[in-house]
C-alpha positions in Angstrom: 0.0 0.0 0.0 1.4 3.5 -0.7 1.9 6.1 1.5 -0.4 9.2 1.8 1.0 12.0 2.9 -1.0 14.6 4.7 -3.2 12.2 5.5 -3.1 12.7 9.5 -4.1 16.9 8.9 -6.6 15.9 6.6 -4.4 17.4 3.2 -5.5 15.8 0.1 -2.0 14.9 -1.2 -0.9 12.4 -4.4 0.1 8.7 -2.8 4.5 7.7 -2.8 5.7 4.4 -3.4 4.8 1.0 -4.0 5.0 0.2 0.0 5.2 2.3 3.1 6.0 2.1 6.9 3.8 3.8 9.1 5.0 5.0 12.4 2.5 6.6 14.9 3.4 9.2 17.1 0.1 10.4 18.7 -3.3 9.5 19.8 -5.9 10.6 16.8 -8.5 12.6 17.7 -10.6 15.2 16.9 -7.8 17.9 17.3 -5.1 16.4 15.1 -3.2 18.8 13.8 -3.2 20.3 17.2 -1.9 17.0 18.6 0.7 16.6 16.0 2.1 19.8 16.7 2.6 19.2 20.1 4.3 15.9 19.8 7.8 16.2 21.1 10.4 16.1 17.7 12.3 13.2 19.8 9.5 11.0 19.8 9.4 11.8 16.4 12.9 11.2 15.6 13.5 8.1 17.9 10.8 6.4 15.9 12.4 7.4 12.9 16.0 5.9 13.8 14.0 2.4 15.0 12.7 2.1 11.3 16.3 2.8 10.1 17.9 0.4 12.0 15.2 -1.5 11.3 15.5 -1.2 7.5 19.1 -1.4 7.8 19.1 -5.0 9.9 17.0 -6.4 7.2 18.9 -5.3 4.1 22.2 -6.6 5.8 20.7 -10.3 6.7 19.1 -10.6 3.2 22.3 -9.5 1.6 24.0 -12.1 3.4 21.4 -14.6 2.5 22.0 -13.7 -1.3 25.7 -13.7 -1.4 26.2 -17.7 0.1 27.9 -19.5 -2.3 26.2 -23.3 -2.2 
């Protein structure tokens, strides 16, 4: 599934990609560009460096998977 950007302020934006990691921050609600804006940037950015390393750990194993000789 694509992402949609905007999506959580209600911004009618085109759709990225082919396949997309979601990573929630807040609570939804009825405010939510008022929440967003109040979520602390290291929540933000801790999130963002767990999907990294994330993406990172599985490029590395499957790299390793591809180059065994047999």
């Amino acid at each position: 599934m694509p992402l949609r950007p905007g999506l959580a302020v209600n911004k009618s934006l085109p759709t990225v990609g082919e396949m997309s990691i979601k990573g929630v921050v807040n609570i939804s609600g009825n405010l939510e560009f008022m929440l967003l804006q109040n979520t602390r940037l290291f929540v933000v950015m801790s999130l963002a460096d767990s999907i990294a390393q994330g993406i990172e750990h599985f490029v590395m194993k499957s790299s390793k998977l591809n180059s065994v000789e047999y």
